[in-house]
VEXLUMFI-950948 format. One line per field, with one value per residue: residue in one letter; y, x, z of N, C-alpha, C, O in turn. Coordinates in steps of 0.05 Angstrom, whole numbers. Each point is the difference from the previous one (the first is absolute). Layout:
code = (A_...)
ny = (Y_...)
nx = (X_...)
nz = (Z_...)
cay = (Y_...)
cax = (X_...)
caz = (Z_...)
cy = (Y_...)
cx = (X_...)
cz = (Z_...)
oy = (Y_...)
ox = (X_...)
oz = (Z_...)
***
This chain:
code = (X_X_X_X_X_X_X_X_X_X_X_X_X_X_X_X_X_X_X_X_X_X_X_X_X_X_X_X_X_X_X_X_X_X_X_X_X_X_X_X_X_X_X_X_X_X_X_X_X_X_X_X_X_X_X_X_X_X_X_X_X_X_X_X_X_X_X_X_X_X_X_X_X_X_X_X_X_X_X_X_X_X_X_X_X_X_X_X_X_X_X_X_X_X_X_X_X_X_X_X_X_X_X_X_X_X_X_X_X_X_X_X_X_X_X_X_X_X_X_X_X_X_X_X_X_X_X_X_X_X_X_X_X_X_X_X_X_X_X_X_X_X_X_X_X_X_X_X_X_X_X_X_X_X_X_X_X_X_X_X_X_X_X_X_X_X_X_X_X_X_X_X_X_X_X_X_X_X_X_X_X_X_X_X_X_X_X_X_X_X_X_X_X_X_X_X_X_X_X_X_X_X_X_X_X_X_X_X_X_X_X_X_X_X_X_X_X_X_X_X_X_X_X_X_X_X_X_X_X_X_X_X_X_X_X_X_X_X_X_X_X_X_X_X_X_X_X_X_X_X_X_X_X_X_X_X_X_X_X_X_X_X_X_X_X_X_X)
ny = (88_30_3_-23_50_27_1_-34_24_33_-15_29_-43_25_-7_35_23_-12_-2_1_-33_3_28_15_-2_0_-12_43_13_28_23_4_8_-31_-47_43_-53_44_5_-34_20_-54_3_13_-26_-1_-2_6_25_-22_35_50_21_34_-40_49_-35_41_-46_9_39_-4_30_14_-36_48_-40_17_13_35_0_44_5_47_-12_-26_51_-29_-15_41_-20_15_-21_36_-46_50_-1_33_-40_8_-26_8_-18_1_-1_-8_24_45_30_17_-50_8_35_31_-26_-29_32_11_-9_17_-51_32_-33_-35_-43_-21_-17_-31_-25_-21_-24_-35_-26_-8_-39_-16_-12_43_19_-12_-3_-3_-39_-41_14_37_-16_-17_38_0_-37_-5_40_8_-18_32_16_-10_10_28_10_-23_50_-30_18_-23_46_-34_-4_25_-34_-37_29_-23_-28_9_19_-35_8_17_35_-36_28_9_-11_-10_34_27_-11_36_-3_-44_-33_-7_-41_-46_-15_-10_-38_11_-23_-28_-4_-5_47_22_-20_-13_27_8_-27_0_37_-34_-5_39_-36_12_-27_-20_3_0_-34_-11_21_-30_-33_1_0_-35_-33_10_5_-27_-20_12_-21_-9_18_-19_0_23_-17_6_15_-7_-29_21_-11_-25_-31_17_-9_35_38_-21_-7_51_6_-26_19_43_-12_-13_45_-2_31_-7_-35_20_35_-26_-40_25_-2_-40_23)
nx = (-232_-21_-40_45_3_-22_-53_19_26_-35_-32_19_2_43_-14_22_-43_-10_-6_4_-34_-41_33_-40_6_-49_-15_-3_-24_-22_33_-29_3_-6_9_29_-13_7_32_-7_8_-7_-17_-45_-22_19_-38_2_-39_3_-17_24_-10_25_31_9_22_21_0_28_-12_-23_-17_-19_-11_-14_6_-42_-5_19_48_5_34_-6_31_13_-6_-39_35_-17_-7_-33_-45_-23_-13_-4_-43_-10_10_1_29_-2_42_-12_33_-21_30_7_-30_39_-6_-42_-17_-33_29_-46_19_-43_5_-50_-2_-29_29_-36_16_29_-19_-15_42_2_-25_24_33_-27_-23_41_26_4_-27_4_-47_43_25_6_-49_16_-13_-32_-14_15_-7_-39_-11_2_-50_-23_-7_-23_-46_-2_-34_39_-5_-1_14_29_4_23_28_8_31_5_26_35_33_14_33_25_19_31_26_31_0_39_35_-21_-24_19_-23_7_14_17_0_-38_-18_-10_11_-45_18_-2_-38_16_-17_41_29_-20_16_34_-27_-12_23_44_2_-8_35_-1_-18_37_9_38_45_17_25_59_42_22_20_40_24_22_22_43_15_23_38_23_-5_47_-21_-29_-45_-18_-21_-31_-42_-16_-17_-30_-25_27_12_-45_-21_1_-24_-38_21_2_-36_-29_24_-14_-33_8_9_-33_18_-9_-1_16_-16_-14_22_18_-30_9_-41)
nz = (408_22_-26_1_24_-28_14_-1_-40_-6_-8_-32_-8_15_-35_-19_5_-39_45_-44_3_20_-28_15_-37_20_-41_14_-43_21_26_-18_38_32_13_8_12_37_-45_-8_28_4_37_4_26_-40_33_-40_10_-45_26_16_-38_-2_15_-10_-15_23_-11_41_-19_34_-34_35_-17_23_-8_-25_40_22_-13_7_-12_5_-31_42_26_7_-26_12_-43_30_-16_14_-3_-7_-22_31_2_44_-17_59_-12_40_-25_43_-30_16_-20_-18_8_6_20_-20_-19_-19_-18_2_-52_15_8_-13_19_-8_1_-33_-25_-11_-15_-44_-16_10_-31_-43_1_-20_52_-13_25_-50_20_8_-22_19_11_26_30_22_35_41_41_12_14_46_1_10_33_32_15_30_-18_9_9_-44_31_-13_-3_-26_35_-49_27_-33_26_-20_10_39_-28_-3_35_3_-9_16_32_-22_-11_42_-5_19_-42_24_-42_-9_-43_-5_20_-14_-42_8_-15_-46_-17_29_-50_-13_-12_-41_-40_-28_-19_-41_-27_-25_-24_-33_-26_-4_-14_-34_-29_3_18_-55_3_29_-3_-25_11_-12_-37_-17_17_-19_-39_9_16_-32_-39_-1_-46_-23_-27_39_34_-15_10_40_-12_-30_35_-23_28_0_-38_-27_-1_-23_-44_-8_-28_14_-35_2_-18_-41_0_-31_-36_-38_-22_-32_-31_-39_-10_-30_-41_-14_-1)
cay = (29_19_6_23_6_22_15_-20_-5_11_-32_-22_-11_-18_-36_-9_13_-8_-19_-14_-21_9_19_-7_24_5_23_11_19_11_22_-12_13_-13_17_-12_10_-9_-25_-5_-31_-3_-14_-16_-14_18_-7_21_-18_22_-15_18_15_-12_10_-10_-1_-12_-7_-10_-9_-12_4_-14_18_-15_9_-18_-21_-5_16_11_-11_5_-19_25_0_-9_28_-7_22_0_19_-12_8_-2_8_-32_-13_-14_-7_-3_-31_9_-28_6_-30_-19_-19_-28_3_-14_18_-5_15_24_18_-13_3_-25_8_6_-18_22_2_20_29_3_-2_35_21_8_19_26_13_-5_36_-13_-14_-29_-22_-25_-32_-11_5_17_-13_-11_6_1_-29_4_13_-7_-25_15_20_-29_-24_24_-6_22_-8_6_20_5_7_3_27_-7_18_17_23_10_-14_17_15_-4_-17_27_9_-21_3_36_-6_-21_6_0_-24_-9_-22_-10_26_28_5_2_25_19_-2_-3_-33_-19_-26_-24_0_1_-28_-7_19_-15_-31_8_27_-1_-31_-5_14_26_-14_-12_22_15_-12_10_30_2_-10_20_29_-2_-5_24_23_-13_9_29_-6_6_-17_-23_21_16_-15_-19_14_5_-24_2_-24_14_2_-14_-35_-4_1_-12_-28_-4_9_-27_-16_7_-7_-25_-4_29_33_3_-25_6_13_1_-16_17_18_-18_11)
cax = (-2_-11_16_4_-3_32_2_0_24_1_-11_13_19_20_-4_33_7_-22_3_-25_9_-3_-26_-19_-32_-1_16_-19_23_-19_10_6_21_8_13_21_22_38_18_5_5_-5_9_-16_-10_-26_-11_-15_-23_-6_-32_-8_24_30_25_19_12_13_13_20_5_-21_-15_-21_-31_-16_-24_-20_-3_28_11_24_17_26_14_14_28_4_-8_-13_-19_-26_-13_-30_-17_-32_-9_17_-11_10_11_30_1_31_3_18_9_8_-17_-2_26_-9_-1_22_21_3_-32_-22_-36_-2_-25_-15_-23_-23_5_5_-9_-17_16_12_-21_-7_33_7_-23_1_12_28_6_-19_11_21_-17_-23_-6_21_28_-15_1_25_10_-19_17_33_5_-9_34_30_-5_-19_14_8_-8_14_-6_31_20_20_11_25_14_26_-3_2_-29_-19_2_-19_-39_-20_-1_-20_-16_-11_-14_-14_-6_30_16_32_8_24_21_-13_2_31_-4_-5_9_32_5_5_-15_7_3_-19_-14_17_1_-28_-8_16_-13_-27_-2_-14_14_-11_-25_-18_-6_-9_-25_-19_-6_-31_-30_-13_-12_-31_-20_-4_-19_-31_-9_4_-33_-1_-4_18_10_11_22_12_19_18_17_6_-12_-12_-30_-9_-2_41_1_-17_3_14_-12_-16_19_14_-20_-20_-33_0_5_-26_-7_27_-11_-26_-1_8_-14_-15_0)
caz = (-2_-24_-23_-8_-35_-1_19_19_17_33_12_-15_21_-15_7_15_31_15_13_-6_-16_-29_7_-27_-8_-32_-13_-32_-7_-23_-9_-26_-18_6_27_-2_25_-19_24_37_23_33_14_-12_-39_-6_-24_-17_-14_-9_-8_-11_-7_-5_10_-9_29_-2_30_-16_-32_-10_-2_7_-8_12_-12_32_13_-5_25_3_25_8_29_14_0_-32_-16_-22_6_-2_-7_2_-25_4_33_16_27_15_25_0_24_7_23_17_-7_18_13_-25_-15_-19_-20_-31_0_-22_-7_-8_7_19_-7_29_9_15_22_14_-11_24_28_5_4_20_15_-4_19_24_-8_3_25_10_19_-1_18_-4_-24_-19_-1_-21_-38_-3_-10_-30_-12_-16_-20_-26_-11_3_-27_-32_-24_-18_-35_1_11_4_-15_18_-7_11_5_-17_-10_-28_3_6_-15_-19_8_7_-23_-16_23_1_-28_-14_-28_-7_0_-12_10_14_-8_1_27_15_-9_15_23_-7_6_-22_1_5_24_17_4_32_18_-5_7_28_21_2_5_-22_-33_-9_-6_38_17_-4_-2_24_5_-11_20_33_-9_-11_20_18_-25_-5_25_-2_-8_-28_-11_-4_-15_7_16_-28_-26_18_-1_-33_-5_-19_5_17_-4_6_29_3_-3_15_40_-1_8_27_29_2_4_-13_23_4_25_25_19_15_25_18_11_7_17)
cy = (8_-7_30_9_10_21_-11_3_4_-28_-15_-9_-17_-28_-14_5_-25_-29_-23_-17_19_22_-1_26_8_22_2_15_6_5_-14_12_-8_10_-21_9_-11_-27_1_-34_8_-20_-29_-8_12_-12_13_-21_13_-8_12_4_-18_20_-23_4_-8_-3_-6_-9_-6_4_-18_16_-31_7_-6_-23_-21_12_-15_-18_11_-5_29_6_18_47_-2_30_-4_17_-16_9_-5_0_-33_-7_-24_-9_0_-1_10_-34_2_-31_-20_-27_-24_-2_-11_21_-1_14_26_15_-22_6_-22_5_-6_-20_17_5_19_31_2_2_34_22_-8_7_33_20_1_27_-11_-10_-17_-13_-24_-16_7_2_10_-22_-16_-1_13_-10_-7_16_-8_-23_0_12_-20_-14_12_-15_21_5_21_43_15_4_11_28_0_27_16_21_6_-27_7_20_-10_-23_30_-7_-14_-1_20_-6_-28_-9_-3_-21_-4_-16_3_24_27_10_3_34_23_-7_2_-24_-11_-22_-12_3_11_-27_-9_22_-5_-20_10_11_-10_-30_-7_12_24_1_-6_33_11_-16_5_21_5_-11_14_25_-6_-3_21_19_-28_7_26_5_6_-27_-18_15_11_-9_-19_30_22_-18_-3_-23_11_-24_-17_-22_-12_7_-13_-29_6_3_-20_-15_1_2_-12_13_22_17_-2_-16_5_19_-6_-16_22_18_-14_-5_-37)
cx = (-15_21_18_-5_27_-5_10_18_5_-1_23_19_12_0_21_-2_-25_9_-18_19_-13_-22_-2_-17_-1_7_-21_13_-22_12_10_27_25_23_22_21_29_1_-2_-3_-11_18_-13_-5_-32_-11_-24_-19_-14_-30_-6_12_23_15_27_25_29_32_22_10_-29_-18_-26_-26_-25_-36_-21_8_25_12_32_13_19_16_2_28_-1_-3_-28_-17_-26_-1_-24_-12_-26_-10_18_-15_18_7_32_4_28_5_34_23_9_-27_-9_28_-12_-5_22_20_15_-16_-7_-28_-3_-32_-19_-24_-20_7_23_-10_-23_8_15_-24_-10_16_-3_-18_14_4_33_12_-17_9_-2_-14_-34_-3_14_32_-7_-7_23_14_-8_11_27_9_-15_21_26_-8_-5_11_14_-7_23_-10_23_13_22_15_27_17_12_-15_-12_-41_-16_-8_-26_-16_-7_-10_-30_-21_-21_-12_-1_-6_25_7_22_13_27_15_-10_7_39_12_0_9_28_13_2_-22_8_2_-31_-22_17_1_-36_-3_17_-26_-18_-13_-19_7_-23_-35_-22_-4_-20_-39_-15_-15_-37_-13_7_-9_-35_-14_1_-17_-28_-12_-10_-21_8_-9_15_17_16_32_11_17_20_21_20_-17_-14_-34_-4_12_31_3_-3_13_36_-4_-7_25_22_-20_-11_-26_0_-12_-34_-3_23_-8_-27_10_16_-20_-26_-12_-2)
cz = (-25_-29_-6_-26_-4_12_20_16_17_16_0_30_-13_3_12_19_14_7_-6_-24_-29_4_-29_-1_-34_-8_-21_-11_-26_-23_-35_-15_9_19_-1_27_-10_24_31_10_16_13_-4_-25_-3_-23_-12_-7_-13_-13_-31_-16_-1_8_-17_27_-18_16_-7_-26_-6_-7_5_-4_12_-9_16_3_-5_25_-7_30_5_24_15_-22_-47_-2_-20_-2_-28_-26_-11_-19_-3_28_20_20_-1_29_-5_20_4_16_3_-3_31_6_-27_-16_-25_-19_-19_8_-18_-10_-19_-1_-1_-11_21_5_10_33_6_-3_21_35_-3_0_29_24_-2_23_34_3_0_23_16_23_-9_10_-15_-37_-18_1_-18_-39_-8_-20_-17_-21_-14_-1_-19_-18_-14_-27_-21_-28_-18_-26_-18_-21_-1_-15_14_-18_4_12_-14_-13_-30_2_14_-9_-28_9_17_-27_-18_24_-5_-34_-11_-25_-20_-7_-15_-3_25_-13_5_30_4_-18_21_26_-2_8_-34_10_23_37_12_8_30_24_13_20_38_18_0_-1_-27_-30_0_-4_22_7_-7_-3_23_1_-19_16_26_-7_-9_26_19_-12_6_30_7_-9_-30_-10_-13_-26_3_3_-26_-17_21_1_-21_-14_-38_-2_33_9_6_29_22_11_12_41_-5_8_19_18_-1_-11_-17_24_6_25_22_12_7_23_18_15_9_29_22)
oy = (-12_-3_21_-14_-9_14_18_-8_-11_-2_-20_19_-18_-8_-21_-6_-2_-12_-11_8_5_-2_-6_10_2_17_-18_5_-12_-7_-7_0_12_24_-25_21_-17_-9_20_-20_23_-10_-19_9_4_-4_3_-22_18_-18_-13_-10_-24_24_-24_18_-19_19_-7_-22_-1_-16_-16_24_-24_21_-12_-16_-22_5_-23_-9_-18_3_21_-15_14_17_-20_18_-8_16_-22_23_-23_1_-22_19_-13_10_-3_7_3_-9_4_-21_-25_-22_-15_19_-10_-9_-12_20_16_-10_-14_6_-18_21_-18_7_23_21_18_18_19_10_18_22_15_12_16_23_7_18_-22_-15_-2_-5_-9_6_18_-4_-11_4_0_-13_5_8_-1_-13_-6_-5_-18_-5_0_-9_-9_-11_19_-18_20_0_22_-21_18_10_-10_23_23_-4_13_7_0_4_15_-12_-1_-19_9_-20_3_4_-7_-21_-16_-9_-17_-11_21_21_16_21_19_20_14_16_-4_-1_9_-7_-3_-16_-5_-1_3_-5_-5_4_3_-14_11_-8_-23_21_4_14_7_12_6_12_6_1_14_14_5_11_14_16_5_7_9_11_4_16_7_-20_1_6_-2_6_-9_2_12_12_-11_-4_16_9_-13_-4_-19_-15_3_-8_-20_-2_0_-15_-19_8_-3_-18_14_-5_3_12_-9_-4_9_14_-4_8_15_-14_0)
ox = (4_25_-12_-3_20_20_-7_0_18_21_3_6_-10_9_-1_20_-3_7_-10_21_14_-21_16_-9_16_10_-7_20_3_-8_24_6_17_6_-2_11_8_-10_4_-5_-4_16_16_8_-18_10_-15_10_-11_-3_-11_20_-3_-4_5_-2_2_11_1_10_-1_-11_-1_-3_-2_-12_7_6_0_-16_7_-17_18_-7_-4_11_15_-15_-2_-3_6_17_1_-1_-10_13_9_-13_6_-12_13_-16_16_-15_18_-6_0_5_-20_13_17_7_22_-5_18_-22_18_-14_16_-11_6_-23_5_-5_-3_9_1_-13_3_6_-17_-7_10_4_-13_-7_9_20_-7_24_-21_-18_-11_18_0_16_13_3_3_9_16_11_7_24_5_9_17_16_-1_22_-12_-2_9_-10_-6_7_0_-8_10_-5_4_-18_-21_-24_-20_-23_-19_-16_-24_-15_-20_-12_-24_-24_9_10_-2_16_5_2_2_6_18_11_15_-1_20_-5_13_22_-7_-2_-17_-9_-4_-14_-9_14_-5_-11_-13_-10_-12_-20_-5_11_-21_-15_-23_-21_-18_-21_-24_-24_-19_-20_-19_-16_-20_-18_-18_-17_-22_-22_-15_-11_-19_4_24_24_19_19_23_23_16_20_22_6_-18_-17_18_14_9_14_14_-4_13_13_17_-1_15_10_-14_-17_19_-10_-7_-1_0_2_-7_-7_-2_3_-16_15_-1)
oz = (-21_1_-2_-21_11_2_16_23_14_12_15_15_-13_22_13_13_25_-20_20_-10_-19_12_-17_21_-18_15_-14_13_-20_-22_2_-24_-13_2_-3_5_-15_21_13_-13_8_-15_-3_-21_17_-22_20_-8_12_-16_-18_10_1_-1_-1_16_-16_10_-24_-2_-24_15_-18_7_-5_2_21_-17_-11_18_-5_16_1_23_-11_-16_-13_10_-14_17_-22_-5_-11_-8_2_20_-9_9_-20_19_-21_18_-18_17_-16_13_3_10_0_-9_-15_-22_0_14_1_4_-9_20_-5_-7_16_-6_8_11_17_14_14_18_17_9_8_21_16_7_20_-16_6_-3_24_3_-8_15_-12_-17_-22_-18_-20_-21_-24_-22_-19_-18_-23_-1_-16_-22_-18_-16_-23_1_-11_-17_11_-22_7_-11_16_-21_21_-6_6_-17_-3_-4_-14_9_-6_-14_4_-6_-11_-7_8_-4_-22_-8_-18_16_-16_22_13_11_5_4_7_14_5_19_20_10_-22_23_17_17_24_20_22_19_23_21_21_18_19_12_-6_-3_12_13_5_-6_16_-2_3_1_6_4_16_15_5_3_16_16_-4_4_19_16_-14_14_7_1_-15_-15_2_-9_-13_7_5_-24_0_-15_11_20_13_13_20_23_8_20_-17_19_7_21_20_-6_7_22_24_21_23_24_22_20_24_23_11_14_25)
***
């Protein structure tokens, strides 16, 4: 089918109503100022491919930020809700679980072989009531053993339930820059050192430090996807130079922010 935009919705057919293993269509979104859907579920697993821009996704306790040439995996059933950053193009893949027991069982970004990015730009051309057998059953099957193997990347800040702690990772979400320390944070959280580190590690699986190391590389690659500069995104961060920013993104992805987005946008 045609790419939708956000004029589109009139077109829109619920993917839970369609009798098909996977309906697929692209998605453009000009609009730079970015677009935020609330929580909702499907019945299906949904997956987001993202060529353009960035979508931060987040799913049961979890924060996921998907940058080009990456995609999101939400199981059926999963609560979650969207917000998009910078102009967007993509793809998204409703797959229907009764027809794979091999998909993730859990949300995950996933990084995007050329093939499949090319099997979903051509699922997306079908119409949603594709005839079944032959050729389309085909790239079907193709598909969602694509899907089955994707490699996971790690993309994921987890989020915790307990109230007074969610409370201050908003908090620290919303002002990055903010480097407070442990004592400074628990304080404002009316915690003690000791019970907000064991409340930390419980809700999140990681020490204070880690989180807060995560929460710096999915915000940076999401503001880099977004088209802010490295600069930028360093002193957004509280980074007091470059170079310190730099060698902490080098070491949680393997590659500095520079060479991490040119192979994203790499035609």
């Amino acid at each position: 089918m045609p790419v939708l935009t956000a004029a589109d919705s009139a077109e829109w057919v619920e993917p839970d109503e369609v009798p098909r293993p996977i309906v697929a269509f692209g998605a453009a979104m000009t609009d730079e100022s970015g677009l935020e859907l609330d929580p909702h579920r499907h019945r299906k697993g949904q997956m987001l491919l993202v060529e353009r821009g960035a979508i931060s996704c987040e799913v049961d306790g979890g924060l996921w930020i998907v940058p080009p040439r990456s995609a999101i995996w939400i199981p059926g059933g999963a609560l979650h809700s969207f917000r998009i950053t910078g102009a967007l193009a993509g793809y998204c893949a409703f797959v229907d679980p009764a027809f794979s027991t091999a998909l993730p069982r859990n949300c995950c970004a996933v990084a995007v072989t050329p093939l499949l990015r090319e099997l979903l730009a051509r699922a997306a051309h079908l119409p949603y009531f594709y005839d079944e057998g032959g050729a389309n059953s085909r790239l079907v099957s193709v598909i969602l053993d694509e899907l089955a193997s994707a490699r996971v990347e790690d993309l994921h800040l987890p989020m915790p339930a307990d109230p007074r702690l969610r409370r201050i990772m908003d908090a620290m979400i919303a002002a990055p820059s903010d480097r407070g320390s442990l004592a400074t944070w628990a304080k404002r959280a009316g915690l003690s050192e000791r019970t907000m580190l064991r409340l930390v590690h419980r809700e999140t699986g990681m020490s204070f430090g880690q989180w807060r190391r995560q929460l710096g590389v999915v915000l940076a690659v999401k503001w880099l996807a977004g088209g802010l500069s490295i600069q930028q995104v360093a002193a957004d961060l509280g980074y007091e130079s470059v170079p310190s920013f730099v060698t902490m993104f080098r070491k949680a992805l393997g590659t500095p922010p520079a060479r991490y987005m040119a192979e994203r946008h790499a035609p």
